[in-house]
MARLOGU-802536 format. One record per residue (C-alpha): residue number from 1; residue in one letter; x negated, y negated, z. Coordinates in steps of 0.001 Angstrom, whole numbers, plus 500000, padded with zeros to 6 digits. Example, Ala and Ser with C-alpha at 12.3 -4.5 7.8 and 13.67 -1.06 7.14 Angstrom:
2
PT  drenlum  loti       X       Y       Z
PT        1     A  487700  504500  507800
PT        2     S  486330  501060  507140
//
This chain:
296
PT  drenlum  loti       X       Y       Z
PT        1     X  707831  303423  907750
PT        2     X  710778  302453  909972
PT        3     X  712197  300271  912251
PT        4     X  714531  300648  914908
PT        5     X  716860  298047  914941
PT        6     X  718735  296489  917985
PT        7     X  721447  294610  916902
PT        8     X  721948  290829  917752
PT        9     X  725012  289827  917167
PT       10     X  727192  290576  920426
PT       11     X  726017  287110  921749
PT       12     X  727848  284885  923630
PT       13     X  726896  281934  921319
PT       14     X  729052  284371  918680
PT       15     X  732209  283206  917717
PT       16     X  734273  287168  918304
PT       17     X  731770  287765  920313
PT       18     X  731620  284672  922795
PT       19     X  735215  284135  922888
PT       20     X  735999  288035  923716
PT       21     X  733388  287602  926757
PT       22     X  734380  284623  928107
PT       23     X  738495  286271  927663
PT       24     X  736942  289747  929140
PT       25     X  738592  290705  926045
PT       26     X  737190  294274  924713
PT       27     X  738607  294544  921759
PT       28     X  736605  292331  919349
PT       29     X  733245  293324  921344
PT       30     X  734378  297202  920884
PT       31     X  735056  296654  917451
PT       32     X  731566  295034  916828
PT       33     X  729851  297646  918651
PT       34     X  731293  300051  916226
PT       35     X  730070  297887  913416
PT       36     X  726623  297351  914516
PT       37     X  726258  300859  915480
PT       38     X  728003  302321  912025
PT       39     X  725022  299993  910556
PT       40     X  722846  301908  911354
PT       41     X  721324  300111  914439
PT       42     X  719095  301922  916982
PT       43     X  720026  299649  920066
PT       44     X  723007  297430  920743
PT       45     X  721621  293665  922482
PT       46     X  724493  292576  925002
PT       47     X  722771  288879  925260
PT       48     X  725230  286671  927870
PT       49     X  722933  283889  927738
PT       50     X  722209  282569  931266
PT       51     X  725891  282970  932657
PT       52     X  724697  280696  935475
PT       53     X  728061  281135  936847
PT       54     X  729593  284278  936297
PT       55     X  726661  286363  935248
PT       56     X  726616  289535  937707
PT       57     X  730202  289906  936862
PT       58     X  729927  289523  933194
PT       59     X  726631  291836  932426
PT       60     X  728434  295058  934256
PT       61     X  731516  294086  932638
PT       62     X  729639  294062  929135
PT       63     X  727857  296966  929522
PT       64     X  730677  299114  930619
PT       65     X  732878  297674  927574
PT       66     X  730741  298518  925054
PT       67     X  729506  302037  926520
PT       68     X  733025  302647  926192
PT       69     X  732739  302364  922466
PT       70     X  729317  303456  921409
PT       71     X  727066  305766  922513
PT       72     X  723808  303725  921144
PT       73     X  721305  302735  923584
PT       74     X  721902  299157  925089
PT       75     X  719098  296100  925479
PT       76     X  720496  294010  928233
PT       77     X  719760  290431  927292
PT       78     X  719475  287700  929465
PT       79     X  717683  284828  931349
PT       80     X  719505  285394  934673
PT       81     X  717632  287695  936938
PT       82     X  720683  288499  939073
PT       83     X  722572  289580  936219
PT       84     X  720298  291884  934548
PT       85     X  719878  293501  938111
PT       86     X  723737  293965  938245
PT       87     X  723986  295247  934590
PT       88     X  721716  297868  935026
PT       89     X  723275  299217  938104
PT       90     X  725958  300627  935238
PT       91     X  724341  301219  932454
PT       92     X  724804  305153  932115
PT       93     X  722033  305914  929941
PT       94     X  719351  303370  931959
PT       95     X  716088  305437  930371
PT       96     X  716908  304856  926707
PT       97     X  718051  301089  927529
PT       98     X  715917  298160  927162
PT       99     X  715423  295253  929270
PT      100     X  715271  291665  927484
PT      101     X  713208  290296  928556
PT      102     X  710294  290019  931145
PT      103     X  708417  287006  930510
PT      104     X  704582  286298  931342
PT      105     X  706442  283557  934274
PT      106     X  705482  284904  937542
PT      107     X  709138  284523  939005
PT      108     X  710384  286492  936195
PT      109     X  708096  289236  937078
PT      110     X  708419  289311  940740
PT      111     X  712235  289697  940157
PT      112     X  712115  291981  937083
PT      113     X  709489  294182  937549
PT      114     X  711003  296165  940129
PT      115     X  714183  296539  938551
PT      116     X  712746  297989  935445
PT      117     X  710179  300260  937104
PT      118     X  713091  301611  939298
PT      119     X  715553  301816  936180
PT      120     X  712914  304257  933630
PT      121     X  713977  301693  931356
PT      122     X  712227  299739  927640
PT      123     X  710988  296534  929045
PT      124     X  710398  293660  926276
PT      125     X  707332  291926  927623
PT      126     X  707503  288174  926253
PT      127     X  704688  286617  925533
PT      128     X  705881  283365  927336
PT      129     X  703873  281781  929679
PT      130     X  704274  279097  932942
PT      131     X  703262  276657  929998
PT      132     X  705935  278157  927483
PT      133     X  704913  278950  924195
PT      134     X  701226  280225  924097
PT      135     X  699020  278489  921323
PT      136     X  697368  281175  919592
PT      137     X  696490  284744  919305
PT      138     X  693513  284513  921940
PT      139     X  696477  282751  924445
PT      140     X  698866  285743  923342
PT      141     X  696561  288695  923703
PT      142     X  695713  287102  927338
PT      143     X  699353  287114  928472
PT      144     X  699695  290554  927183
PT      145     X  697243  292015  929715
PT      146     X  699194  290202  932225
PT      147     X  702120  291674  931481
PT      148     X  700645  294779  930786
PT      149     X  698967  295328  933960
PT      150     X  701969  294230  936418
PT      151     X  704041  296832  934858
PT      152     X  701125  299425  934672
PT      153     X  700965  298334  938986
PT      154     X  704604  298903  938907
PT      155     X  704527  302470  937109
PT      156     X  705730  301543  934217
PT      157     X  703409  303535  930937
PT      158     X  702489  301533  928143
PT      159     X  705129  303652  926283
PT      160     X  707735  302049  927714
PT      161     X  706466  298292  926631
PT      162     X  708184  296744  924017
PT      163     X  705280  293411  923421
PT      164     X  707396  290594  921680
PT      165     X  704538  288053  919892
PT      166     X  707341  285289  919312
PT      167     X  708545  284569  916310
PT      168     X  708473  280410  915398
PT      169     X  710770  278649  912881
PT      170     X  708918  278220  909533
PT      171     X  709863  274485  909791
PT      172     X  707601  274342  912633
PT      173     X  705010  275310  909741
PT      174     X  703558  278876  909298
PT      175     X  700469  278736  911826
PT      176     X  702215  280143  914347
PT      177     X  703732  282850  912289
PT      178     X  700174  284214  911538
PT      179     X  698792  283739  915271
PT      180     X  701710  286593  915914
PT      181     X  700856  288550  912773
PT      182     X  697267  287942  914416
PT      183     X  698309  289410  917612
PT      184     X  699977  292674  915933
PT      185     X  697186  293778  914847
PT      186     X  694869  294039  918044
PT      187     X  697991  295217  920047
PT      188     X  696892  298673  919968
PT      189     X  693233  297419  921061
PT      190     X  694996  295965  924503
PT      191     X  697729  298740  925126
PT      192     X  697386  301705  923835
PT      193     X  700980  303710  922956
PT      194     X  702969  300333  923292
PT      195     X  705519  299371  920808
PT      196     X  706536  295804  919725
PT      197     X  709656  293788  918715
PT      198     X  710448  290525  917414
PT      199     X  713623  288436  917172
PT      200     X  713258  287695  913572
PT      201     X  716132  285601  913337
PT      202     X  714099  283261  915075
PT      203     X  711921  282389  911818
PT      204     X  714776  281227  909816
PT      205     X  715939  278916  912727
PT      206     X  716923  275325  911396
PT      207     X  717256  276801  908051
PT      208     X  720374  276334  905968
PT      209     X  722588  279496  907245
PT      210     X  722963  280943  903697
PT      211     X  719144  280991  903166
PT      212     X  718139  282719  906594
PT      213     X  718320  286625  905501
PT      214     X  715735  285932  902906
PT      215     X  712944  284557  905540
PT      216     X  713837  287401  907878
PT      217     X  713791  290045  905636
PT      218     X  710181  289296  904129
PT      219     X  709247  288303  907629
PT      220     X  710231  291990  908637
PT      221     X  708067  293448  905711
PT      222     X  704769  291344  907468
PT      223     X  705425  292694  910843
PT      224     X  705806  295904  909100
PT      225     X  702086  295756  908429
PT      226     X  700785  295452  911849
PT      227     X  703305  298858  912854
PT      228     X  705920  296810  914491
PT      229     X  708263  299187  916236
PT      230     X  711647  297663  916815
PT      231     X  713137  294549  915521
PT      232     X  715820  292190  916797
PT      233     X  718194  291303  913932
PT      234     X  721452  290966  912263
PT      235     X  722861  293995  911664
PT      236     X  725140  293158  909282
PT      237     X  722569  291993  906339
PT      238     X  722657  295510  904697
PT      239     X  719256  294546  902821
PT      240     X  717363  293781  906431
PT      241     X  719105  297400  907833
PT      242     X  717768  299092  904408
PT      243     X  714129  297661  905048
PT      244     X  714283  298973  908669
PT      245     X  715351  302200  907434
PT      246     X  712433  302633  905167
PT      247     X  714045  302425  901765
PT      248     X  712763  299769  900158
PT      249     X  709078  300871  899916
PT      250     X  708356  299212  897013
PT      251     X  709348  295858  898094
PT      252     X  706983  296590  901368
PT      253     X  704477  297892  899219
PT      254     X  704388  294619  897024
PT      255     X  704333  292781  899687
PT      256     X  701573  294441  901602
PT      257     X  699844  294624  898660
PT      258     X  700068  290594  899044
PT      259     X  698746  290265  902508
PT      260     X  695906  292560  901156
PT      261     X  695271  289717  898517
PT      262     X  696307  291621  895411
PT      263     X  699468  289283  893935
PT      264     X  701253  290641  891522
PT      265     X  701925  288786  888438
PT      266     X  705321  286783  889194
PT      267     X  706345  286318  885523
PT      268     X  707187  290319  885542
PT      269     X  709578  289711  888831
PT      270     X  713016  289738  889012
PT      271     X  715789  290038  891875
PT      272     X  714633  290998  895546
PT      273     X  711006  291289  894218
PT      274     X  711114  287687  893500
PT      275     X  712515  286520  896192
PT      276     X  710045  288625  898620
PT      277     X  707281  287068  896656
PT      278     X  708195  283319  897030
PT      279     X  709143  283934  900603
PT      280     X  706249  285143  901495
PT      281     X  704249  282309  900347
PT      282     X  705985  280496  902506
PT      283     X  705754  282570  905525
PT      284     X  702076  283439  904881
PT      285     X  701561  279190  904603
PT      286     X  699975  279477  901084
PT      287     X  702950  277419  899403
PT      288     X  704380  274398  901504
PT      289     X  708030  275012  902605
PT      290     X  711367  273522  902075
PT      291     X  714810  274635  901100
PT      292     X  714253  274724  897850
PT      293     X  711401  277500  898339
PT      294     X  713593  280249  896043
PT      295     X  714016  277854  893049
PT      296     X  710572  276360  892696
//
């Protein structure tokens, strides 16, 4: 099984990345484009956060730079409904592209909506509600049919839905994590032919930076279960890209396997194995977590 990948890291919290936007600089953001695309990713996330005050000059800008360099889809990403509007104006290939995100808020919708139905484009539908964060599956598979049928209205087929669950930070505990997991699997139940994404960087959040790949990795490999379709992530962990790709079956497998309740025997572990085994303890809330989760 694979993944498409859209690449995360052209950000404007990024360090070459935020600096080169706020410069209108192309260079670094070419050069990462060509990166993240050579990487193997299947869309390229342009996120300028909420660019309050330059945002519909920004988004075209960004869009325009990096079509310049690649010729990989784009996922426009951000929280300012002007600028998304403005970004899409210009982006050439508008059918492949994805918009990120329309939320389950009704002003998001009444602004968004529109703009996707008119562009042909991927629309991420958030599972983020007036209240924020939904509690549980039941809350989650209600917003989903909110979502779903305000694009339907607009024209938009459930093909072209992209349902995001929400990852939570595994600090935050791992009840969350299986309400999404929970979700995943009735997706196809509520809309029929519609994919799925999930920023999975947004597990590992709070975590010391050099542990973070191994929670999204083996968080990928659980979503992976449920037929998640595309994945937000960080291009440049080669082990995440090779999951997404499909060739590490027999680390999915094993893992799989573990959701199905058949552990393997850790003694005869070693290397990724291991580390996909004690991670997903964690993740799956069977073994309490803390830093220290790889040593134990």
């Amino acid at each position: 099984m694979k993944v498409a990948a859209i690449a995360e890291s052209i950000n404007i919290m990024g360090k070459r990345s935020g600096t080169a936007m706020k410069e209108r600089n192309p260079g670094p953001v070419q050069e990462m484009a060509k990166e993240e695309s050579a990487a193997g990713a299947s869309y390229l996330d342009l996120n300028i956060g909420p660019a309050r005050k330059d945002g519909i000059e920004l988004m075209p800008w960004i869009v325009q730079t990096v079509e310049a360099a690649s010729s990989v889809p784009l996922c426009l990403d951000t929280t300012n409904t002007d600028a998304m509007a403005a970004g899409f104006k210009v982006v050439k290939n508008r059918e492949a592209a994805i918009m990120n995100s329309i939320s389950a808020q009704p002003e998001r919708m009444e602004k968004l909506i529109p703009v996707a139905a008119e562009a042909g484009c991927n629309v991420i539908a958030l599972l983020w509600g007036p209240e924020g964060m939904p509690r549980d599956s039941n809350e989650r598979c209600a917003m989903a049919v909110d979502l779903m049928m305000a694009l339907a209205e607009a024209g938009i087929p459930n093909e072209k839905m992209l349902f995001d669950p929400i990852g939570t930070p595994i600090t935050l505990g791992a009840d969350q994590i299986a309400s999404g997991l929970e979700f995943m699997s009735m997706l196809q139940e509520i809309a029929p032919g519609a994919g799925s994404t999930v920023g999975l960087s947004n597990v590992s959040n709070g975590v010391a930076e050099h542990l973070r790949k191994y929670l999204d990795r083996t968080y990928l490999i659980m979503l992976m279960k449920h037929g998640i379709t595309t994945a937000i992530v960080n291009s440049y962990d080669s082990e995440l890209m090779a999951i997404c790709k499909g060739e590490r079956q027999n680390l999915v497998d094993m893992v799989h396997g573990m959701m199905d309740g058949n552990d393997p025997d850790p003694s005869g572990l070693t290397g990724t194995a291991l580390e996909h085994y004690k991670t997903y303890k964690v993740l799956s809330g069977q073994n309490v977590f803390s830093e220290s989760w790889l040593t134990l």
